[in-house]
TIGU-152399 format. One record per atom (N, C-alpha, C): residue in three letters; x, y, z; residue number from 1; atom name. Coordinates in steps of 0.001 Angstrom, whole numbers. Layout:
! residues N
SITE  type       c1       c2       c3  seq  atom
SITE   ALA        X        Y        Z  NUM    CA
...
This chain:
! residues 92
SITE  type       c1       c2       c3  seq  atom
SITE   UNK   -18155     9877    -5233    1     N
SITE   UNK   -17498     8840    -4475    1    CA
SITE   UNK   -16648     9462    -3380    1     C
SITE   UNK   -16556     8994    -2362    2     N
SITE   UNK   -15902     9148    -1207    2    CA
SITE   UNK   -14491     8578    -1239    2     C
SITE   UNK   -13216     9816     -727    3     N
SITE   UNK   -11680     9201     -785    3    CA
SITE   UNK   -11756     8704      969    3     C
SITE   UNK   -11141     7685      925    4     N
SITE   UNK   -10761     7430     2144    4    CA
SITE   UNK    -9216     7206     2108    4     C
SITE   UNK    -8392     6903     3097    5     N
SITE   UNK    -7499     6602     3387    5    CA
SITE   UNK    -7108     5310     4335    5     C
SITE   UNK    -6140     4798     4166    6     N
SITE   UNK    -5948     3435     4985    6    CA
SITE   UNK    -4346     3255     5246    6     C
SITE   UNK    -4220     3247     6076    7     N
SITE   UNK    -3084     2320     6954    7    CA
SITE   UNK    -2586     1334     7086    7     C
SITE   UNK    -1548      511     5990    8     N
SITE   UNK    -1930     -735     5939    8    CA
SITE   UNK      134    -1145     5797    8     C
SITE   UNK     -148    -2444     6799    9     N
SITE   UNK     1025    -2628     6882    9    CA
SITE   UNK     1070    -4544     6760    9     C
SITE   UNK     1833    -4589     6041   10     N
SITE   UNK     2347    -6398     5589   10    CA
SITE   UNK     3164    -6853     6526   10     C
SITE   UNK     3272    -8537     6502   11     N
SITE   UNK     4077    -8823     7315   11    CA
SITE   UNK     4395   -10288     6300   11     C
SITE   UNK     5694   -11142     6521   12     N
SITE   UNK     5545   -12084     5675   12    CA
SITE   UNK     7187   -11725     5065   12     C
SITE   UNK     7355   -12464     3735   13     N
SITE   UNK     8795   -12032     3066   13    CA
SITE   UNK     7883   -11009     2173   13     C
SITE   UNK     8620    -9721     2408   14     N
SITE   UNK     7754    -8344     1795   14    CA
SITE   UNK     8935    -7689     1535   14     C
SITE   UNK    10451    -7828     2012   15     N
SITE   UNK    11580    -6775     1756   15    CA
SITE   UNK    12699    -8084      780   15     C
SITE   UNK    12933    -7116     -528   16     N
SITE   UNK    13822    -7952     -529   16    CA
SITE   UNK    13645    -8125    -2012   16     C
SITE   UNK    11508    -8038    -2331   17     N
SITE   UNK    11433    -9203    -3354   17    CA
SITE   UNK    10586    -8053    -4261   17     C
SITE   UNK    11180    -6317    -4404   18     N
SITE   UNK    10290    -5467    -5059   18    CA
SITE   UNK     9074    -5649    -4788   18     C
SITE   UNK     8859    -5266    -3241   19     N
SITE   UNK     7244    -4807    -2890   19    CA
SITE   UNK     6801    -3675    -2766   19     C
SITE   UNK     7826    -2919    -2663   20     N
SITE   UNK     7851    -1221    -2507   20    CA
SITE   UNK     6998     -841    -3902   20     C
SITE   UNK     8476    -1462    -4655   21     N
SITE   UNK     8206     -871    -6134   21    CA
SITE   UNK     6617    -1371    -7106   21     C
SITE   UNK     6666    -2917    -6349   22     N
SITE   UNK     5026    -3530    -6850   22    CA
SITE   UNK     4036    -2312    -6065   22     C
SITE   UNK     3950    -1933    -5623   23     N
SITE   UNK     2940    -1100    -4620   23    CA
SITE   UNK     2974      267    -4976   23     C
SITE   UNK     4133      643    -5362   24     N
SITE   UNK     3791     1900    -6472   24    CA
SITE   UNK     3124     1628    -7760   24     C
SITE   UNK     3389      696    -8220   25     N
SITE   UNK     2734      187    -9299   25    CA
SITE   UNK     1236      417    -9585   25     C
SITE   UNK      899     -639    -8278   26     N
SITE   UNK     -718     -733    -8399   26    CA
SITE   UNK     -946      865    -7750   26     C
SITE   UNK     -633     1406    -7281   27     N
SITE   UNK    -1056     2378    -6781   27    CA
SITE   UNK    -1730     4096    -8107   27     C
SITE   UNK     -404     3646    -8955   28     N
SITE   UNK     -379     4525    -9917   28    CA
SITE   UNK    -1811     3792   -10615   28     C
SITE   UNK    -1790     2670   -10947   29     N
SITE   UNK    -2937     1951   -11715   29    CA
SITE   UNK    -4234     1914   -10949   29     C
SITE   UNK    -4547     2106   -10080   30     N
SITE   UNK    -5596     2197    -9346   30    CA
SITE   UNK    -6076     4057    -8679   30     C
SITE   UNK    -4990     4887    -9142   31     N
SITE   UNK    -5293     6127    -8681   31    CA
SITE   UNK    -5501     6890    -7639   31     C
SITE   UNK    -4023     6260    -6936   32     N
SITE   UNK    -3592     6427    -5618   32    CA
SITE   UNK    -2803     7470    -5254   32     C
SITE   UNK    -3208     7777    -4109   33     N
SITE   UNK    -1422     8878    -3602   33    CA
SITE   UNK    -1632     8219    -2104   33     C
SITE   UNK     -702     8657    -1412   34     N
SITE   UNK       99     8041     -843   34    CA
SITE   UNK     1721     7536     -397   34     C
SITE   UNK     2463     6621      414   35     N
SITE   UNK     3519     6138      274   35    CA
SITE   UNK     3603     4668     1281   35     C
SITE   UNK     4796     4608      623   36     N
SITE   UNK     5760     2604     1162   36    CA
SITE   UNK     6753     2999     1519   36     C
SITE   UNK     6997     2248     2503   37     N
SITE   UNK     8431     2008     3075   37    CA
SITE   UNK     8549      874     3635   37     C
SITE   UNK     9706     -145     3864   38     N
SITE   UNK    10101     -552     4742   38    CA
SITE   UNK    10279     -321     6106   38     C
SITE   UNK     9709    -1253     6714   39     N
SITE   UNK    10275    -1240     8297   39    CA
SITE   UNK    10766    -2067     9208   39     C
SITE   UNK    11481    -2210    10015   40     N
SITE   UNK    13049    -2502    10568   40    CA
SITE   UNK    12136    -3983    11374   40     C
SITE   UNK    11209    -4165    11279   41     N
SITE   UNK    10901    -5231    12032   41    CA
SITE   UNK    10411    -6242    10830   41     C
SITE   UNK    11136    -5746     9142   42     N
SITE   UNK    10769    -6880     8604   42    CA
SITE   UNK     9715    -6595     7449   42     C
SITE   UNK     9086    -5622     7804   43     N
SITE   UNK     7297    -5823     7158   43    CA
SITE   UNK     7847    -4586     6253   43     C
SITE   UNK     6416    -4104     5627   44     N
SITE   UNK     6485    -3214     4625   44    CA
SITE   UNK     4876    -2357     5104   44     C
SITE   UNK     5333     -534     5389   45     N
SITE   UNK     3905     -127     5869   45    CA
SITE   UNK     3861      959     4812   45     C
SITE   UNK     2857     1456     4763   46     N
SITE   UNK     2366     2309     3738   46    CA
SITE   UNK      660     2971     3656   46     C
SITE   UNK      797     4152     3490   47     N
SITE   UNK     -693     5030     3327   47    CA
SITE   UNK    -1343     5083     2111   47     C
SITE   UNK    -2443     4878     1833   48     N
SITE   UNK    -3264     4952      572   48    CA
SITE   UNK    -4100     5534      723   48     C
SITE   UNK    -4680     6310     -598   49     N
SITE   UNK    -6019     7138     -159   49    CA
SITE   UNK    -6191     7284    -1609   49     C
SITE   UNK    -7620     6866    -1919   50     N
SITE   UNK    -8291     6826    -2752   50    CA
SITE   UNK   -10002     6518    -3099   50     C
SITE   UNK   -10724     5897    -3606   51     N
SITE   UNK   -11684     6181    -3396   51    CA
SITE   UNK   -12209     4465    -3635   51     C
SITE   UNK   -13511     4011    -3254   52     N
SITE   UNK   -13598     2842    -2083   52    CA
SITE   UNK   -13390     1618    -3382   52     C
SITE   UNK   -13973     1577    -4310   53     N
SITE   UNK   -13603      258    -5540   53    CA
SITE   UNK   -12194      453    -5600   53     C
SITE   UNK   -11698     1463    -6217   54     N
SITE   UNK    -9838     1556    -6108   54    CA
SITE   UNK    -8896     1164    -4699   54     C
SITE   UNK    -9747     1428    -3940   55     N
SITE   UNK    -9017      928    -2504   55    CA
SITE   UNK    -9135     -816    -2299   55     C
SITE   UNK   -10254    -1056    -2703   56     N
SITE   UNK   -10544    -2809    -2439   56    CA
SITE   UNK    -9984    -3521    -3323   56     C
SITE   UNK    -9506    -2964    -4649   57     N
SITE   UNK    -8889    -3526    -5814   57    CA
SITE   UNK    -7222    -3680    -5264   57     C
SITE   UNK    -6837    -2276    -5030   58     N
SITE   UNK    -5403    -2527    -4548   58    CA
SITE   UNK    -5209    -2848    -3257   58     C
SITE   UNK    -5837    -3276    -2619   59     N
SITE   UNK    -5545    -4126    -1393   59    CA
SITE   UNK    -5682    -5716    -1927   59     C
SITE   UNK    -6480    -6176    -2666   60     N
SITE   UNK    -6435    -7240    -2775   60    CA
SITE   UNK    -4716    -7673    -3802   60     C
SITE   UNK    -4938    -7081    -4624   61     N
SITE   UNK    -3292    -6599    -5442   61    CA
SITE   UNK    -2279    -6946    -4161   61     C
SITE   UNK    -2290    -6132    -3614   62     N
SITE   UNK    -1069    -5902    -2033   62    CA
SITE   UNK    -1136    -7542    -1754   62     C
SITE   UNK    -2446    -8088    -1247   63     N
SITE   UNK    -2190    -9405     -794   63    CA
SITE   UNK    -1490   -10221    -1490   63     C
SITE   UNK    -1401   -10160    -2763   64     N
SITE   UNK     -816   -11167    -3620   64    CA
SITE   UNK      848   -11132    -3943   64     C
SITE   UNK      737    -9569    -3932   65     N
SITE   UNK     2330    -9327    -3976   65    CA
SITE   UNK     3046    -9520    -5216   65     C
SITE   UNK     3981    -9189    -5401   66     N
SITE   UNK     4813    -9537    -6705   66    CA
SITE   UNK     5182   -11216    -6467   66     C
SITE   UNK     5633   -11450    -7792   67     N
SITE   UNK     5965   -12886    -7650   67    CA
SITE   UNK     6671   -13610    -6762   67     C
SITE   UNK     7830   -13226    -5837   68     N
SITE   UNK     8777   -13946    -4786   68    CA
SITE   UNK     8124   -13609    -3679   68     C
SITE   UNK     7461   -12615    -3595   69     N
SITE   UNK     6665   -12212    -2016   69    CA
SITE   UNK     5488   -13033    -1333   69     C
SITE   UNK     5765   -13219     -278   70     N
SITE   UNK     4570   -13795      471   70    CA
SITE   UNK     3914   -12968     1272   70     C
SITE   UNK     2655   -12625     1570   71     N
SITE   UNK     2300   -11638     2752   71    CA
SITE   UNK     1204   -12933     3695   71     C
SITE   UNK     1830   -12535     4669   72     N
SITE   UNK     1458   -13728     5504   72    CA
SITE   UNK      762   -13252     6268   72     C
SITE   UNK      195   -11972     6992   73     N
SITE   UNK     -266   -10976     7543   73    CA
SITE   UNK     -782    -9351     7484   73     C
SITE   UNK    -1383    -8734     6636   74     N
SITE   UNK    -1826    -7592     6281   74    CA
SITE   UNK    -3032    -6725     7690   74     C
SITE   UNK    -2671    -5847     8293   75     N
SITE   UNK    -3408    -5369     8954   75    CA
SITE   UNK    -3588    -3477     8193   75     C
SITE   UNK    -4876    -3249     8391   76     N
SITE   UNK    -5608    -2274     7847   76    CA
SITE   UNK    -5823    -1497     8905   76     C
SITE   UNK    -5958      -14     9108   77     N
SITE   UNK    -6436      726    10405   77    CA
SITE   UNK    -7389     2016     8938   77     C
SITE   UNK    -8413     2454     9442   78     N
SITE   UNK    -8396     3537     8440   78    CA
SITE   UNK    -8491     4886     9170   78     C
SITE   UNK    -7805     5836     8356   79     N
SITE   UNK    -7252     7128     8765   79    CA
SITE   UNK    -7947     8669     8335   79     C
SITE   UNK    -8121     9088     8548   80     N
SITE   UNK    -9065    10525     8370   80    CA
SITE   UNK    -7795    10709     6655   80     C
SITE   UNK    -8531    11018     5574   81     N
SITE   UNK    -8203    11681     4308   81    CA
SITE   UNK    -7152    12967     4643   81     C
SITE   UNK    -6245    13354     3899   82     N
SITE   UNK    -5364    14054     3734   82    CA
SITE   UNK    -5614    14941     2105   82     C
SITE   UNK    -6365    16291     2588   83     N
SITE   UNK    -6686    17064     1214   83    CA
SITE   UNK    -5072    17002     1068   83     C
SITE   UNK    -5311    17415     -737   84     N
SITE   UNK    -4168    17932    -1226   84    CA
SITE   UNK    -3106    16931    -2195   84     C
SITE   UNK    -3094    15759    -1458   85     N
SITE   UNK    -2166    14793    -2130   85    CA
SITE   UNK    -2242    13940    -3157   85     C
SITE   UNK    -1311    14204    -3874   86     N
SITE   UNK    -1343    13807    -5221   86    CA
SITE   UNK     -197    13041    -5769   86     C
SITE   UNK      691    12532    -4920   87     N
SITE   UNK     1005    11378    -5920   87    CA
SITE   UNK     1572    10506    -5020   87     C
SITE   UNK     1993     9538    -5121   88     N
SITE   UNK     2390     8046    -4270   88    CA
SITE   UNK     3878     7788    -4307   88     C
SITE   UNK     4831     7882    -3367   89     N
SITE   UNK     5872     7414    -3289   89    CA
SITE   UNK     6582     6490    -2551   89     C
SITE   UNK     8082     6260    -2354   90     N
SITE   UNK     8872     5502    -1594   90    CA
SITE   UNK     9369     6292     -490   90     C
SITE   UNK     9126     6026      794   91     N
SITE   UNK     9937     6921     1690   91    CA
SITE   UNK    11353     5848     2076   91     C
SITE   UNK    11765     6448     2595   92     N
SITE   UNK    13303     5985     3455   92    CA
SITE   UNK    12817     5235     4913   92     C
């Protein structure tokens, strides 16, 4: 199977309502590395890289969000793989 990587940033109520922490979640459960952060215009962006059923599983996950979150907008770009990385976090 092929890892890809993706670029994917929310828009919607995403800060506020543990989306960071939902997104580490699925990430660990789906067999991700990567990271989330917040960003200042509101949204929540973050890198994933994993391999293509685990990627379509936790994107659909992402859309739904934890329970208070709405994502009202999700845009995807995909990004050349990053050897080496191994585990998924929160940046600043």
């Amino acid at each position: 199977m092929q890892t890809r990587r993706l670029s994917i940033k929310v828009h919607g109520r995403v800060q506020g309502v543990g989306f960071r922490f939902f997104t580490v979640n699925c990430a660990r459960k789906h067999v991700m590395s990567g990271w989330v952060r917040n960003c200042s215009d509101g949204g929540v962006a973050m890198e994933v890289q994993g391999v293509d059923r685990e990627l379509e599983a936790f994107k659909a996950a992402i859309r739904e969000g934890p329970m208070l979150a709405r994502v009202h907008d999700m845009q995807v770009i995909e990004l050349p793989p990053i050897g080496g990385e191994r585990s998924f976090e929160v940046r600043s």
